[in-house]
C-alpha positions in Angstrom: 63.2 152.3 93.6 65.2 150.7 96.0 68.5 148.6 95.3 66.9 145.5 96.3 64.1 145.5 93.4 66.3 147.5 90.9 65.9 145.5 87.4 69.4 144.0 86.2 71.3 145.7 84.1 73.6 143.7 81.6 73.2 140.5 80.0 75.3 137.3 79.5 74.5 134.6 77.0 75.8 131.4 76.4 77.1 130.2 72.7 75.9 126.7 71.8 72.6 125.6 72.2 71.7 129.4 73.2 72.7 131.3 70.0 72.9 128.7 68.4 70.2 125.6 67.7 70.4 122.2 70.1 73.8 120.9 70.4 72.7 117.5 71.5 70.9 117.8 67.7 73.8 118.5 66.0 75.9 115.6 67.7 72.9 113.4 66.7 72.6 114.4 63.2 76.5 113.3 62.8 75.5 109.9 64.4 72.7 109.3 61.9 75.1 110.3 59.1 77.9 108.4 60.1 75.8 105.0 61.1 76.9 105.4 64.7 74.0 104.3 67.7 72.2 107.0 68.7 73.8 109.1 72.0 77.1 107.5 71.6 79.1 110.2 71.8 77.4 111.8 74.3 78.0 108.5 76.6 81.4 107.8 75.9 81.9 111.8 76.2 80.5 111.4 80.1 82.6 108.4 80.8 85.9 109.9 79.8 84.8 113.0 81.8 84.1 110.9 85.4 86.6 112.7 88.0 86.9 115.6 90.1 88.5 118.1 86.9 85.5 116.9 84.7 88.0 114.6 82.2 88.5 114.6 78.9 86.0 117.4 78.1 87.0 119.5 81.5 90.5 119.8 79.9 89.5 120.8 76.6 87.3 123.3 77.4 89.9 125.3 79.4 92.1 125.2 76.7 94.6 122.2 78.0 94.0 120.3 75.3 94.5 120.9 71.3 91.4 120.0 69.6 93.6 117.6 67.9 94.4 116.4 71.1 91.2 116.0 71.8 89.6 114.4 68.4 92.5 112.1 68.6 91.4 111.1 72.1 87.7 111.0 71.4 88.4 109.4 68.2 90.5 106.5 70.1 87.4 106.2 72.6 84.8 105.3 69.8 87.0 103.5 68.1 87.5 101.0 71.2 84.1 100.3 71.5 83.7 99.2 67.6 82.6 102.4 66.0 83.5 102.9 62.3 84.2 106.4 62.2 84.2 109.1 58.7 87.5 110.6 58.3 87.5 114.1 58.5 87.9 116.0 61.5 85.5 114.9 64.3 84.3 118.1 65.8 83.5 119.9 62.3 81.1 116.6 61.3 79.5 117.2 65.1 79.1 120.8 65.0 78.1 120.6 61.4 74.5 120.8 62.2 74.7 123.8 64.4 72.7 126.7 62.7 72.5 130.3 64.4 69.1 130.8 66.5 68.6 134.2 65.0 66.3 135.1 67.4 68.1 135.1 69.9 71.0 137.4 68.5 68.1 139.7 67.9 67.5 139.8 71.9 71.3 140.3 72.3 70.9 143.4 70.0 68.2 144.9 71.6 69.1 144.9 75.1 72.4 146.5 73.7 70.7 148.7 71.4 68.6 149.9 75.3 72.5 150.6 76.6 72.7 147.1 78.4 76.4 145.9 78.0 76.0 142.5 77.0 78.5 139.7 76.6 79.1 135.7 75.6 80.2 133.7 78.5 80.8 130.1 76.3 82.5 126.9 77.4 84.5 126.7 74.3 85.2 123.4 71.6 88.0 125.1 69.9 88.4 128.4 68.2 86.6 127.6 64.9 82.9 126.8 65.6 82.6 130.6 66.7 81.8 133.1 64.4 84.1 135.9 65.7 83.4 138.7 63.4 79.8 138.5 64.1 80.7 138.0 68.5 82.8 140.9 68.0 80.3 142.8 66.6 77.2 142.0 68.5 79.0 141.7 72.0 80.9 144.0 74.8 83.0 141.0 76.2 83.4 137.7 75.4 84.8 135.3 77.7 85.5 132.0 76.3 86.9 129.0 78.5 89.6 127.6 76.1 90.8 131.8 76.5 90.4 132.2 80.0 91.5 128.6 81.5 88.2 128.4 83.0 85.1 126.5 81.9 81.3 126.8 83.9 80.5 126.1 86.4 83.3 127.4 88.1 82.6 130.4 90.2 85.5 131.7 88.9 84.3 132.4 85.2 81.7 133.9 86.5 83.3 136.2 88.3 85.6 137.3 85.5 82.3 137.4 83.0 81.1 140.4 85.7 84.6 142.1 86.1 84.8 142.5 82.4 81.1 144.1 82.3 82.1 146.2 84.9 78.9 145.2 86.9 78.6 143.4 90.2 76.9 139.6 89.9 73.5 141.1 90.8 72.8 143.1 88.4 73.7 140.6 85.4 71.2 138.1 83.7 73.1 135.0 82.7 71.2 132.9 80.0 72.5 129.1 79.5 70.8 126.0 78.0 72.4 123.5 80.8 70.6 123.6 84.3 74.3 123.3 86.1 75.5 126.4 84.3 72.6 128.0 85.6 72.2 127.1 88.9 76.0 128.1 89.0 75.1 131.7 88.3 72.7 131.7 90.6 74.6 130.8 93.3 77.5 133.5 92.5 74.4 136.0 92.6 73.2 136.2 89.0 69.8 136.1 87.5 69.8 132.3 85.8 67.5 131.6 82.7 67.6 128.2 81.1 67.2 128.6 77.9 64.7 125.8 76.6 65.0 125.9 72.7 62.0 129.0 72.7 63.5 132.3 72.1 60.4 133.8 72.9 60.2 132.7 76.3 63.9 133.6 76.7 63.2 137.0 75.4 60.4 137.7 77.5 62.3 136.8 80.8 65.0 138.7 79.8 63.2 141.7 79.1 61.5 141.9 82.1 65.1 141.0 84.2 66.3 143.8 82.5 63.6 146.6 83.0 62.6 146.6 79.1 59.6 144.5 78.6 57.3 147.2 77.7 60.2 149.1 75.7 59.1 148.5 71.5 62.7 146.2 69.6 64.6 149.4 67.9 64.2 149.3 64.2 66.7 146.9 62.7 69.9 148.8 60.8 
């Protein structure tokens, strides 16, 4: 087989909305609960992030803000346009809904269980909303923004993501929920899935990127 047509041979995923169920969901749940108009924080999330370094949210995901820093900001935001806000901490009541896509995890084990390295390449909201132990565990290398100093789309995380596989861009599958982030791997040279909430259709194109669609799951341990 030549090197043109050779199947990839590692695989990136994304955390939220990937492993994880619909952000967007979560962040909508919170509104419900907290009587805030549906999509609100999502808007006044895109306005404060409206310049060339992506804002508010561009900042906090390459770690140059605190998420106290950033709640407080976000908080402040809400607040100016009316919004009665639950105390608490603002990103715990947002990411509260977030459950873990299980199926998904059980892709990420099987292409490693086939000797695929795999890794998380994540745009990160803090430290807390991940469950380490469990990344550590299922994962080669994880590359998380707020860690790294870079956030997607950058060319730049991407890059890194393949250094610390120890694979060149080619031969990597990089699976995100957000069309950008995608089209972003793509263009540095990796095989982009969008993930669209169906872990089956994810699995399948991964498989078959990777040369193991016709390979039976392991047994689970």
């Amino acid at each position: 087989m030549s090197p043109a047509v050779r199947p990839a041979a590692g695989l990136l995923l994304d955390f939220g909305g990937v492993l994880t169920t619909s952000v967007t969901a979560s962040f909508a749940a919170f509104e419900r609960a907290a009587g805030l108009p549906e999509g609100i924080v999502v808007a006044v999330l895109l306005d404060a992030s409206r310049d060339a370094e992506d804002g508010l949210v561009g900042r906090f995901e390459r770690g140059e803000l605190s998420p106290q820093a950033f709640e407080a900001e976000l908080r402040s935001r809400l607040e100016g346009q009316g919004q009665r806000l639950p105390s608490g901490p603002l990103l715990t009541g947002l990411f509260a809904g977030l459950r873990p896509d299980e199926a998904v995890w059980d892709l990420a084990r099987r292409v490693r269980a086939a000797g695929r390295p795999t890794g998380l390449l994540s745009n990160s909201w803090g430290h807390a909303i991940y469950p380490w132990d469990r990344l550590r565990a299922a994962f080669d290398v994880l590359v998380v923004s707020g860690e790294v100093g870079l956030r997607k789309p950058d060319p730049a995380i991407y890059a890194l993501a393949a250094e610390r596989l120890a694979l060149p861009p080619s031969r990597i599958v990089f699976v995100d929920d957000l069309e950008r982030n995608v089209a972003a791997a793509r263009a540095c040279g990796m095989v982009g899935i969008q993930h669209r909430r169906e872990a089956a259709a994810t699995t399948d194109a991964v498989l078959a990127a990777l040369g193991l669609a016709d390979r039976d799951p392991p047994a689970k341990q």
